[in-house]
Structure formats: structure tokens, C-alpha cells
C-alpha positions as a Markdown table, in Angstrom:
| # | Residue | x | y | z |
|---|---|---|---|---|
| 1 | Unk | -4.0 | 7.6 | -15.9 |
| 2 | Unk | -0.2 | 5.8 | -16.0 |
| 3 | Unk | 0.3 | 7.5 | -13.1 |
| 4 | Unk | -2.5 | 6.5 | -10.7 |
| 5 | Unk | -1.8 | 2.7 | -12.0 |
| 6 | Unk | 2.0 | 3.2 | -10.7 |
| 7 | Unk | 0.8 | 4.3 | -7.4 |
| 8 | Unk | -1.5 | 1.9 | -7.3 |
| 9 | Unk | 1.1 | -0.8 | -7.7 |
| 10 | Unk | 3.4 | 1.6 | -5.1 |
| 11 | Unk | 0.4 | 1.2 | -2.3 |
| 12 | Unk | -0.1 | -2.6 | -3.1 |
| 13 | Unk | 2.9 | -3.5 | -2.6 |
| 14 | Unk | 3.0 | -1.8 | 0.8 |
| 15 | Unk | 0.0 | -3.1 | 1.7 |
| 16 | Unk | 0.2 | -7.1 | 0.0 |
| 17 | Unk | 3.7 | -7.1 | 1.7 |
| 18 | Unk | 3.4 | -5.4 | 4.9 |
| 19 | Unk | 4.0 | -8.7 | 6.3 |
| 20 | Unk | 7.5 | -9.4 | 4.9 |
| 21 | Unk | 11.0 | -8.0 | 5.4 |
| 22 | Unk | 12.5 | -5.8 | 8.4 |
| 23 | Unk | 12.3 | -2.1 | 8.0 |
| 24 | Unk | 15.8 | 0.2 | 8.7 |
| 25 | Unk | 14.8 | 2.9 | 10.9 |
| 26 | Unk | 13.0 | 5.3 | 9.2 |
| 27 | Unk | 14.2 | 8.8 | 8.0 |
| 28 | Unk | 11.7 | 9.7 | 6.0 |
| 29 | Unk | 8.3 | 11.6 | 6.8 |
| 30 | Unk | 5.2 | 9.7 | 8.0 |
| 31 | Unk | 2.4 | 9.9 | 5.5 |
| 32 | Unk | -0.7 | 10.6 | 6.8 |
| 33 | Unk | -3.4 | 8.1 | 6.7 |
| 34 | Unk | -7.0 | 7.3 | 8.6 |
| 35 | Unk | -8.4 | 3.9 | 8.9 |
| 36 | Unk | -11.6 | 3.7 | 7.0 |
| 37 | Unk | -15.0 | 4.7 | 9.0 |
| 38 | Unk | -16.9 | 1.8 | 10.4 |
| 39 | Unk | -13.9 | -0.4 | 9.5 |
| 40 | Unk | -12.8 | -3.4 | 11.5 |
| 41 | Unk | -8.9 | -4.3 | 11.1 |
| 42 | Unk | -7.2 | -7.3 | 11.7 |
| 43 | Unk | -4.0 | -5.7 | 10.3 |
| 44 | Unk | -3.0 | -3.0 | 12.8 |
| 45 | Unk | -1.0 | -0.5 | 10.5 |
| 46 | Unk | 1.4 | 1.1 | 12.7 |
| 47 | Unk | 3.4 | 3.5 | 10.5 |
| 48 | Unk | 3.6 | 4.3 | 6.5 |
| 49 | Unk | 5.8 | 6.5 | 5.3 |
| 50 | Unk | 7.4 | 7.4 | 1.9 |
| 51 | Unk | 10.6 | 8.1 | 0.6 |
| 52 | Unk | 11.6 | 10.8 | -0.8 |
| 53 | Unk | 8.6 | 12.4 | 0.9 |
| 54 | Unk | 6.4 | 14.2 | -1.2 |
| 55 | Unk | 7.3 | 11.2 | -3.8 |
| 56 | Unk | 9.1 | 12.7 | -6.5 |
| 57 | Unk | 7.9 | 12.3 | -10.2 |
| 58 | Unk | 10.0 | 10.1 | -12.0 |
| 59 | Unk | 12.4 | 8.9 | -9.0 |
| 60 | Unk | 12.0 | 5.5 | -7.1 |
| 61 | Unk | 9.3 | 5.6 | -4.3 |
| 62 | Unk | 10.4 | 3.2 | -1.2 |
| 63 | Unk | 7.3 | 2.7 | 0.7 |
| 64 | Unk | 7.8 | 1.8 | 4.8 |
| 65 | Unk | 5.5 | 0.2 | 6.7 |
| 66 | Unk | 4.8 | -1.7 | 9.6 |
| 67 | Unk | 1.8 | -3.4 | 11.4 |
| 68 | Unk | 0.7 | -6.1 | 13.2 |
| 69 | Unk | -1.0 | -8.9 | 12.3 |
| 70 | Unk | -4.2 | -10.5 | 14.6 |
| 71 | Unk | -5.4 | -13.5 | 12.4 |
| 72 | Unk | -3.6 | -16.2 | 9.7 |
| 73 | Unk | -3.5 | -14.3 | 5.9 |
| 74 | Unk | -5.1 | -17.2 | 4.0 |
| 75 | Unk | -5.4 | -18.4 | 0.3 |
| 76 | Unk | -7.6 | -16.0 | -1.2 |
| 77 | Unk | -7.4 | -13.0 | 0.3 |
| 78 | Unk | -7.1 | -10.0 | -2.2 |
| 79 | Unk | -6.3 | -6.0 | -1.7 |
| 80 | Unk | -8.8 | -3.7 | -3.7 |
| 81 | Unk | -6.7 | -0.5 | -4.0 |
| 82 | Unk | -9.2 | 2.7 | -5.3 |
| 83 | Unk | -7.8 | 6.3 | -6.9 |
| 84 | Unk | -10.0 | 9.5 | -7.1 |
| 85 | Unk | -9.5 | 12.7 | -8.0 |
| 86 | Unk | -11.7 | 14.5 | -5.5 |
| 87 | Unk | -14.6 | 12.3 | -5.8 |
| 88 | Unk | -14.5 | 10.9 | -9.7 |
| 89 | Unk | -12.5 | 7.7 | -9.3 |
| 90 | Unk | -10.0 | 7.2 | -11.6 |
| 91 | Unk | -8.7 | 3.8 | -11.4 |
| 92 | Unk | -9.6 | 0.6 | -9.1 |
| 93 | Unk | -7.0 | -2.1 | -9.1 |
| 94 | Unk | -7.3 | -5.8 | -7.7 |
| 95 | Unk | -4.2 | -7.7 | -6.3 |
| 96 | Unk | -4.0 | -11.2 | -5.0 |
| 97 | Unk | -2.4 | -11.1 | -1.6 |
| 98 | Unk | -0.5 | -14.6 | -1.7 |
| 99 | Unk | 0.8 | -13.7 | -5.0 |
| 100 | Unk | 1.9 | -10.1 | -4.6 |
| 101 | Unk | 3.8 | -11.5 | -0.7 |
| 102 | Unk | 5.4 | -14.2 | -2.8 |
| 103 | Unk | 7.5 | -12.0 | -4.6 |
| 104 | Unk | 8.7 | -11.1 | -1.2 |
| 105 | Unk | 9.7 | -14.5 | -0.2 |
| 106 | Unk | 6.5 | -14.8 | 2.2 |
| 107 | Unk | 4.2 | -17.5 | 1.0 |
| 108 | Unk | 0.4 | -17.5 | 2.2 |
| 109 | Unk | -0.5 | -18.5 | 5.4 |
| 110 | Unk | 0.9 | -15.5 | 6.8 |
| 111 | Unk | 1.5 | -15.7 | 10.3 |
| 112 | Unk | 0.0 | -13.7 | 13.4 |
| 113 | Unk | 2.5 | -11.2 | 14.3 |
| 114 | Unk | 4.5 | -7.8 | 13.9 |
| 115 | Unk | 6.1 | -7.5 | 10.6 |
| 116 | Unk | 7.6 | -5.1 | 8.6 |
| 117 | Unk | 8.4 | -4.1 | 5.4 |
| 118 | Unk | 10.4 | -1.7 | 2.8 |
| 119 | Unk | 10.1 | -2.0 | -0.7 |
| 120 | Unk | 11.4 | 0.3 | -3.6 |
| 121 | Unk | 8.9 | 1.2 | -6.2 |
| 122 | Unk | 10.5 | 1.5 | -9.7 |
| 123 | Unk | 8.3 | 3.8 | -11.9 |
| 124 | Unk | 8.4 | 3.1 | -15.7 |
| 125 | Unk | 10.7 | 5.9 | -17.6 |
| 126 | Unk | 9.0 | 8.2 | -20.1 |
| 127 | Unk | 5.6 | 8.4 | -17.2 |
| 128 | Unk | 3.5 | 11.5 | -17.5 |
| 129 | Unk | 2.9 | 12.3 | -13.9 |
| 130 | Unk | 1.5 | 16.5 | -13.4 |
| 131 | Unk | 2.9 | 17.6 | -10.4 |
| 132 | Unk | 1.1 | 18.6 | -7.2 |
| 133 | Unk | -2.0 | 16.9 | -8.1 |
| 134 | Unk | -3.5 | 15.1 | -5.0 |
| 135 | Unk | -4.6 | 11.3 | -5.5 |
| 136 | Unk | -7.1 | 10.3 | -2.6 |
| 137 | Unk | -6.8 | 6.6 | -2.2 |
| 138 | Unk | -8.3 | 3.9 | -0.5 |
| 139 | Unk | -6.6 | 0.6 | 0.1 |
| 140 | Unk | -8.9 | -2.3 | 1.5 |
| 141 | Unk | -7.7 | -6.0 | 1.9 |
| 142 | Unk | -9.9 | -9.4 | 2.8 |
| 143 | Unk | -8.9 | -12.2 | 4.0 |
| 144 | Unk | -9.4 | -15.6 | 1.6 |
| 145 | Unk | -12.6 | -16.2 | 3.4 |
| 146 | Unk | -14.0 | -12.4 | 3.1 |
| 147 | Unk | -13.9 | -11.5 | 6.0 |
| 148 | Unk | -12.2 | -7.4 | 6.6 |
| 149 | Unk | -8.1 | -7.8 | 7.0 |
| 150 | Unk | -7.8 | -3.5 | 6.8 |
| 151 | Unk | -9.3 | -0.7 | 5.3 |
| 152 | Unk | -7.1 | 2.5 | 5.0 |
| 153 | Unk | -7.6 | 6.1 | 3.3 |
| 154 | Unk | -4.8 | 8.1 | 2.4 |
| 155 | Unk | -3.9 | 10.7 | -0.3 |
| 156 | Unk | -0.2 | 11.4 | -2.6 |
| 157 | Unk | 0.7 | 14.1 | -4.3 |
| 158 | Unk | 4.0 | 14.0 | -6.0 |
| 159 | Unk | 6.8 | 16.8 | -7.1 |
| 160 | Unk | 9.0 | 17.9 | -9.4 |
């Protein structure tokens, strides 16, 4: 259960901050992901990826990505981030947009535009995390008036 709440937090931060700071080129592996079926997007996520890639247990996960941005991020807005094993859900986590980009420097409104962002993921020592079990996850995000910013599914499975 420690684990799924870590990547959680890991996905969160990629997806509250995905507005923020410059990515380097990437050299890791893409991760594969698939908007949401019958979602509309204001966030255009161009490219996710992980590193190490497959995330390693116990070893910092930098999370990549990069997007653009249609509409204003406003006051408000909040990312609901879902874990299941298969189908039984595991854990369901709630972030504050605003708050979560803060820590990046990047105050709400966020502005229309491409942005970028790379952000390394520090996983508490002593985690019990059993290798190769695949985490599907679901990351939706709503603007501060409701309305759909993204909706993406994607899955982890971590390593020795």
C-alpha cells in the first residue's frame, strides 16, 4: 500500500507540474500511456517518460514530461490520481494543482503554452515495494471551475 501512495505522489508531481521547469533532452525510455476514452484535454501531454526505466525499487524516479497547455490553470483545479491492481483499486489520491506547482516556483494562473518539466522523485528508505507487480493508473486533472484539463491511463511496474 506505501508503494502505490509513492507513485502516486511520483505521477502527481508529473502531472501538477507539467507546466513548470525545462526538460534536458531525454535519455530515458517513453512510458507508455493512452488518454482516457471519451476524454477531452486541454493539457496536450506530449511525452512522459521515466528514469531509470522500468523505475527501480528503492532508487529515485525522475519523471519527464512535456505538454502543452490550451486554457489558463485556475485556483481550484485539483489532479485525482487512481491505483488498481487489475481492477480492485488500491488507493485514490487528491492533489491541489496550485499548491503541488508552487513547489515548483509556478504559481496558479498557469499560462497557455508549451511547458516542460523534470522532477526527481525521492522514495522513503525502508519501502516495501514487490517487484514486477503492474500498477494501472489513472491520472485525471480539472480545472478550478470543473471543467476536464486531462485525463490519462497508464501502468508501472518497478524492479529490483
Amino acid at each position: 500500500m506505501k508503494y502505490t501512495t509513492v507513485f502516486i505522489a511520483a505521477l502527481a508531481l508529473f502531472a501538477t507540474s507539467s507546466f513548470s521547469r525545462p526538460a534536458p533532452p531525454n535519455t530515458g525510455t517513453d512510458v507508455q500511456y493512452t488518454h482516457c476514452q471519451g476524454s477531452k484535454s486541454v493539457i496536450d501531454v506530449k511525452k512522459l517518460r521515466y528514469e531509470p526505466f522500468p523505475p527501480k525499487i528503492n532508487q529515485p524516479l525522475t519523471v519527464i514530461a512535456s505538454g502543452d497547455l490550451s486554457t489558463v490553470v485556475t485556483h481550484g483545479a485539483r489532479l485525482v490520481v487512481t491505483a488498481k491492481l487489475g481492477q480492485l483499486p488500491v488507493a485514490t489520491q487528491v492533489y491541489d494543482v496550485c499548491a503541488e506547482s508552487a513547489k515548483s516556483g509556478l504559481n496558479c494562473p498557469i499560462t497557455v503554452g508549451n511547458h516542460d518539466l523534470r522532477n526527481v522523485i525521492e522514495f522513503p528508505p525502508g519501502i516495501k515495494v514487490p517487484p514486477f507487480v503492474t500498477i494501472n493508473i489513472k491520472a485525471e486533472a480539472f480545472n478550478g471551475d470543473g471543467t476536464a484539463l486531462f485525463c490519462l491511463d497508464t501502468t508501472a511496474k518497478f524492479v529490483p
